[in-house]
N, C-alpha and C positions, 0 to 999 in steps of 0.2 A: 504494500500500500504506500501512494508518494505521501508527503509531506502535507500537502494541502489534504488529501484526504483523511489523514489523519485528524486533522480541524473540522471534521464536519463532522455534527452531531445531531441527533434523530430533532433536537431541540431548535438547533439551527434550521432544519429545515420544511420546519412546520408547516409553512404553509404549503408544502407539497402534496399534502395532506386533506384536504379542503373539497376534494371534489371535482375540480373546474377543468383540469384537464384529465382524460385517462390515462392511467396508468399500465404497463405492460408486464404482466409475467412468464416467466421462463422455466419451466419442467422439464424434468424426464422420467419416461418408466425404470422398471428397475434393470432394465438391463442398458440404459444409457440412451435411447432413442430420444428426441426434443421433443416440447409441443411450446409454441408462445402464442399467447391468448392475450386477452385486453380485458382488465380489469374495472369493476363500478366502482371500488370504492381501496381504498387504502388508509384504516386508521390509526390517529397515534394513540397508544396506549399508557407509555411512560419513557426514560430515555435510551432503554433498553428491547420493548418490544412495542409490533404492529399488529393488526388487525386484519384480515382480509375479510372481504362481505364474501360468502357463501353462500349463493344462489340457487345452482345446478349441479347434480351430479355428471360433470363434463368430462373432457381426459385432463383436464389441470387440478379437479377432485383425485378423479382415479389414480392418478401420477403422485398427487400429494401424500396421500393415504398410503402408497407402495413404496415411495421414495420421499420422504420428509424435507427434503434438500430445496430451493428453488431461489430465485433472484428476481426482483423486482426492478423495475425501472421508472422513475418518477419526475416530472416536471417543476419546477419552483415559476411559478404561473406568472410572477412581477419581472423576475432575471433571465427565463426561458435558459436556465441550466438544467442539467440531466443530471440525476444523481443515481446512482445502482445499488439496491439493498440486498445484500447477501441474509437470505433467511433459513432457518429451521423452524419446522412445524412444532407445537407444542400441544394444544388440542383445542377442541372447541366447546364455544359457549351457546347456549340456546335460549339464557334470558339471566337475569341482572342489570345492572347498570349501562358494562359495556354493552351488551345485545339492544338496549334500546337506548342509547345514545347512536350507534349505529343504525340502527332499527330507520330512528328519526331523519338523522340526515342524509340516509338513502333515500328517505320517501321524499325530501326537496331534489336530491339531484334525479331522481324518475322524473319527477312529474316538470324538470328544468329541461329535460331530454323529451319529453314525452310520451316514456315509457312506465308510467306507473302502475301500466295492468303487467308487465313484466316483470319488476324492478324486485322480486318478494325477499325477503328476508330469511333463511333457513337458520345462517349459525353463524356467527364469531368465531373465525377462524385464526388463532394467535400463533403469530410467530417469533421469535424469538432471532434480532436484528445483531448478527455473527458479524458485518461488516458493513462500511459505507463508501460506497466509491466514487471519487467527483470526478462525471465522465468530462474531458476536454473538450472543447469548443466556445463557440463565441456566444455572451450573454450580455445583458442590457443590466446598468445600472440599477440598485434595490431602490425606491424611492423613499425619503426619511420616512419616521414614523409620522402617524397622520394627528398623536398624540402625545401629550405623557403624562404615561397611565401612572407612572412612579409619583407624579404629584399631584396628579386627583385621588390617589389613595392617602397623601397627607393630607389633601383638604378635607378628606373625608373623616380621619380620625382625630383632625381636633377638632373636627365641628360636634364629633358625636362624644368629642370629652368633653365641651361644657351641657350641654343636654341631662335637661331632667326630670323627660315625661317622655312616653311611649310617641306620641304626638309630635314631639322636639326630633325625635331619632328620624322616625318617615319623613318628616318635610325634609331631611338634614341631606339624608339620601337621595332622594328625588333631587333635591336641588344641586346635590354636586352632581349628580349625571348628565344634568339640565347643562348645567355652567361648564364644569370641567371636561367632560366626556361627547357632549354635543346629542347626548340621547333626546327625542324631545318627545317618545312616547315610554312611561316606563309604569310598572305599578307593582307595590309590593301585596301580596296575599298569607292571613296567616291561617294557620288549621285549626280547626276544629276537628281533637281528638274522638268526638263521641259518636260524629255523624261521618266521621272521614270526609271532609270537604275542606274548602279553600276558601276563603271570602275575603273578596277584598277590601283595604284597610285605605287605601292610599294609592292615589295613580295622577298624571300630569298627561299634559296634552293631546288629551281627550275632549270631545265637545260633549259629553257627560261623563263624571266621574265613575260611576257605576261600582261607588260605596256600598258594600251588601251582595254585589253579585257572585257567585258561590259556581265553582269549579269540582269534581267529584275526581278521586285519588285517581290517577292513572289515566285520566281524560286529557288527552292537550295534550301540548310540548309543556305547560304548568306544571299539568296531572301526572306526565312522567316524570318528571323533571322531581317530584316530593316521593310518588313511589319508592324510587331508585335510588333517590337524596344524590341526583349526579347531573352536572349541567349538560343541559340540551340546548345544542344549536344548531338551526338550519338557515343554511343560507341562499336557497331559491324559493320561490314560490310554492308551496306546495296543494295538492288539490285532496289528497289523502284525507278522506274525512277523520283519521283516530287522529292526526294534527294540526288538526284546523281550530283553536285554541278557543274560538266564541262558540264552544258548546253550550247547551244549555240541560242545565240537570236538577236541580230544585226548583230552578226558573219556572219548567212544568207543571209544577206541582198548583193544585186546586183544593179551595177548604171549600166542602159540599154546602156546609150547611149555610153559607155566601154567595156562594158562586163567582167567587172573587179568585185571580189567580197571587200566587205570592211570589212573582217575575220582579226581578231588577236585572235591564238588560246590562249585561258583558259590552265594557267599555271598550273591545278590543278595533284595532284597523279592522275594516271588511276586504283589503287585499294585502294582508303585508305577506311582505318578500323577503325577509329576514327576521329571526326566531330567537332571541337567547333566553335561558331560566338556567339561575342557579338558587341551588336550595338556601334555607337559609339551617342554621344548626348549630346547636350549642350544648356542649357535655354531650353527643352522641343524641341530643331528642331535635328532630326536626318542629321547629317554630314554624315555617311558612316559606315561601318561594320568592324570587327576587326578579323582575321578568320585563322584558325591554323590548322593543319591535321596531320595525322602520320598512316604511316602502320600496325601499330599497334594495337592489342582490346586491349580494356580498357585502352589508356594512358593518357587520360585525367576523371579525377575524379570530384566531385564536389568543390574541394580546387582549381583546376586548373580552372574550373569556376569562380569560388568566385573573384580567382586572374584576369585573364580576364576579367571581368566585370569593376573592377576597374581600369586596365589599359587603356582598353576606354574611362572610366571615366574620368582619367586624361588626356587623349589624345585628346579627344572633347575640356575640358577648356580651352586647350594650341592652337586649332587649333581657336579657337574663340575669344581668346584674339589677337592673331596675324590679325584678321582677323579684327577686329576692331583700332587696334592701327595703324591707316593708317598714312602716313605721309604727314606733310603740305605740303600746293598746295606753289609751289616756283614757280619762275623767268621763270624759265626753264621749268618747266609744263606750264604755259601759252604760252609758243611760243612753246611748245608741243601739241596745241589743236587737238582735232580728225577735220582730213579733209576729203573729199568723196574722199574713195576707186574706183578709176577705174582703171583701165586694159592698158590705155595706156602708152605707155612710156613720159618722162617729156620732154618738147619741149626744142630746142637749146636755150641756155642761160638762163636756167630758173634756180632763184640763190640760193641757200641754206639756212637755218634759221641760224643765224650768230654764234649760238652757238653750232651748230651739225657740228662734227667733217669730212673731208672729208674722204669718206673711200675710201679704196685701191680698185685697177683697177680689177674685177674679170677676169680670162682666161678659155680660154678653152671651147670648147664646150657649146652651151645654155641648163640650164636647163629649162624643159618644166613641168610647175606648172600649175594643170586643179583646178577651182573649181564647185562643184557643189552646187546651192545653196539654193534645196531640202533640206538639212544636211547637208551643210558647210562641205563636204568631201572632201580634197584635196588628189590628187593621183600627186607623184612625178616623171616624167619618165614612167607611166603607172604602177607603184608600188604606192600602196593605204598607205597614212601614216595616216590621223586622222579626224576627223569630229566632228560637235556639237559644242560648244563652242571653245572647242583649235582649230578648223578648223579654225572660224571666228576670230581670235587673231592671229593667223600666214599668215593669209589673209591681213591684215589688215597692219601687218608688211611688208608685202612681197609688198606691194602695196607702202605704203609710202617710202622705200625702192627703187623702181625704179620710182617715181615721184620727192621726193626731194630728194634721195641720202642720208635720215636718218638715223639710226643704232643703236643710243639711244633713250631707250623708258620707262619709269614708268610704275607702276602697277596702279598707282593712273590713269593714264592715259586713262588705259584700261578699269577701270571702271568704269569712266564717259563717255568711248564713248556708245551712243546708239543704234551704228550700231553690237557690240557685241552681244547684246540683253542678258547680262548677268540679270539673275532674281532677285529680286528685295529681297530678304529674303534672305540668307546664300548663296550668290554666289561661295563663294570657289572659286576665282579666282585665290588664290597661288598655290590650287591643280593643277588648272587645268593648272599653266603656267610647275609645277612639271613635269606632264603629256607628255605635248608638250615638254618640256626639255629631257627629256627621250627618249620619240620614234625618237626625230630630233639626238641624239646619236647612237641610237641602229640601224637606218636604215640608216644614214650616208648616207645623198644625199645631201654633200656638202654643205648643212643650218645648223648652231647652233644657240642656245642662249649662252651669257655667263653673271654672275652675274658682278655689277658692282660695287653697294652700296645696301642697304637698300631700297628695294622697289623700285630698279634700275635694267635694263640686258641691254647687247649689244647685234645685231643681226647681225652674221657672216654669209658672203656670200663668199662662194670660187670660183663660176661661175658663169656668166651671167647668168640671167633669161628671159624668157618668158610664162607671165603669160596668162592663158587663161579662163573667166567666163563662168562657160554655166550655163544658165537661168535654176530657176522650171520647 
């Protein structure tokens, strides 16, 4: 091996990687005969092994299977250099991560070719990169990078060291993407452990936010992308319905006894042409998904991954530290203890906790608040605002609210009551108050939250309520 090829490394030449040009492989059977065949897909795995997409059982199967030996030959698609990878077979994969990280960006480069009734996916076929050879000839200039990612990931972690609300963290994200990175469609979504869903928290450059809309595990480049807890990116257009990312799955869902549906549409592009999600995850539990798109082929590369990945990464720690740094139980959280939620109004004379403040006289017309308590869905006025956990935390307010005339309430509060049924491992309960913060703004039926202190909100009534339970 020369000199220069010794400096090349699986790392260095990532973006040969990508898809854009085919790539060529070289076999033989076991008694030395050739076959060279043209490959769909070549991926990187780590600095040491590839990937091959397995398709067809062809003679470059059968050759591989007999003879484990072969070489690859690959394009670097900016420099139009050739590079030759000396492989050995190691064996194949048929689902995890890597199988649907590949899975994914086969389905953009099919339907980029026009081959997506072709294109199928059979196995991950891992090889094990013995050698790299930088074949001679003439190549063009690399063009700089188109960013740097090295100081949008500082801007990104002092913005999320001074941050200190759930709330602070998402906008901090979004905005260094916005600013630093040139992303200008992005949204982060976090899980809900009980129902295996996604819902999202926070998104930009959308002409509706689509705060509430809810993704199901394994649906989308999203949906894979938390499955797997492994980034998926595609970088053409894809027509593959399991990646076409404005799924709809709670969306559909209908409470009979309304005939109202509980749909918040999916903020997503209706043609994007490039795909990223990286997980978000902390101490091994996935929080939620980190997910960015653009009309564009090919505007996200493997550097925009790289940077991605670690943006979550910081994003997860910060949501997990806040999540854990609870504040002491006071004075005031004791005579805040969770009481049963019912439905009626408080009886004549019945006197207030002496430290909750009297709120003002609401006017006007009653609002008519239903819950259903299948899925904690509330519909406000016959307009559907939220369900699942924020359902049973704005229930819960709205209840102590016209029993004792409350209006101050803890998060500490809400997590100790049981009647939340918030889950016992990564509740995400700042998301989810983020959440109900949101949609009680953007649908504006006369209920807010407002922040008070740390781990503190008020709960603003402009009109009288009538609250109404219907049973499972």
């Amino acid at each position: 091996m020369s000199a220069a090829s010794a400096q090349v490394t699986l790392q260095s030449i990532r973006a040969c990687f990508d898809g854009i040009v085919p790539a060529m492989m070289a076999t033989s059977t076991a008694d030395g005969t050739p076959n060279v065949a043209y490959l769909s897909q070549v991926y990187y795995v780590d600095e040491r092994h590839v990937a091959l997409s397995f398709q067809f059982f062809n003679k470059t199967r059968q050759n591989i299977l007999a003879n484990p030996y072969g070489t690859v030959l690959v394009m670097h698609p900016m420099t139009c250099g050739f590079y030759r990878l000396q492989l050995r077979y190691l064996r194949t994969e048929t689902s995890g991560p890597l199988f649907e990280g590949m899975k994914a960006q086969l389905a953009g480069i099919a339907s980029h070719t026009g081959l997506a009734d072709v294109f199928k996916l059979l196995g991950s076929d891992v090889y094990q990169v013995l050698a790299i050879d930088d074949v001679p000839g003439h190549r063009v200039a690399e063009p700089p990078p188109r960013l740097d990612m090295l100081a949008a990931l500082r801007s990104l972690s002092e913005r999320l060291s001074y941050c200190t609300s759930t709330d602070e963290l998402l906008q901090a994200s979004l905005a260094v993407l916005s600013e630093r990175l040139d992303v200008r469609h992005a949204m982060v979504l976090m899980l809900d452990t009980a129902s295996q869903r996604l819902y999202t928290v926070a998104s930009c450059g959308y002409a509706r936010s689509g705060i509430g809309s809810e993704i199901e595990m394994g649906h989308g480049v999203i949906g894979v992308c938390a499955r797997e807890r492994t980034p998926v990116r595609i970088s053409h257009m894809t027509n593959a319905a399991s990646y076409t990312h404005a799924v709809r799955t709670s969306m559909q869902e209908v409470e009979p006894q309304l005939g109202l549906a509980t749909d918040i549409p999916f903020p997503g592009l209706s043609e994007p042409h490039s795909q990223l999600a990286a997980p978000i995850v902390s101490a091994g539990q996935l929080l939620g998904v980190l997910f960015v798109e653009s009309p564009l082929e090919m505007r996200f590369g493997f550097q925009d991954e790289d940077a991605l990945v670690s943006m979550a990464g910081h994003l997860g720690a910060a949501l997990a530290l806040l999540q854990v740094d609870a504040e002491p139980e006071t004075a005031t959280d004791a005579a805040q203890a969770p009481v049963s939620s019912k439905t009626a109004a408080p009886s004549a004379g019945t006197a207030l906790p002496p430290s909750a403040p009297v709120p003002p006289t609401p006017a006007g017309p009653p609002l008519l608040v239903r819950r259903y308590g299948a899925n904690n869905s509330i519909f406000i006025d016959q307009n559907y605002l939220i369900k699942g956990v924020a359902g049973a935390i704005l229930w819960k307010l709205l209840c102590e609210y016209t029993q004792q005339g409350r209006c101050e309430f803890s998060n500490r509060e809400l997590r100790l009551d049981p009647g939340i049924r918030l889950p016992d491992v990564a509740d995400n309960l700042e998301a989810r108050l983020v959440l109900l913060h949101r949609r009680l703004l953007e649908s504006r039926p006369g209920i807010h939250l407002e922040k008070t202190g740390r781990g503190r909100f008020r709960l603003c009534v402009e009109r009288p309520l009538q609250l109404a339970e219907i049973a499972a």
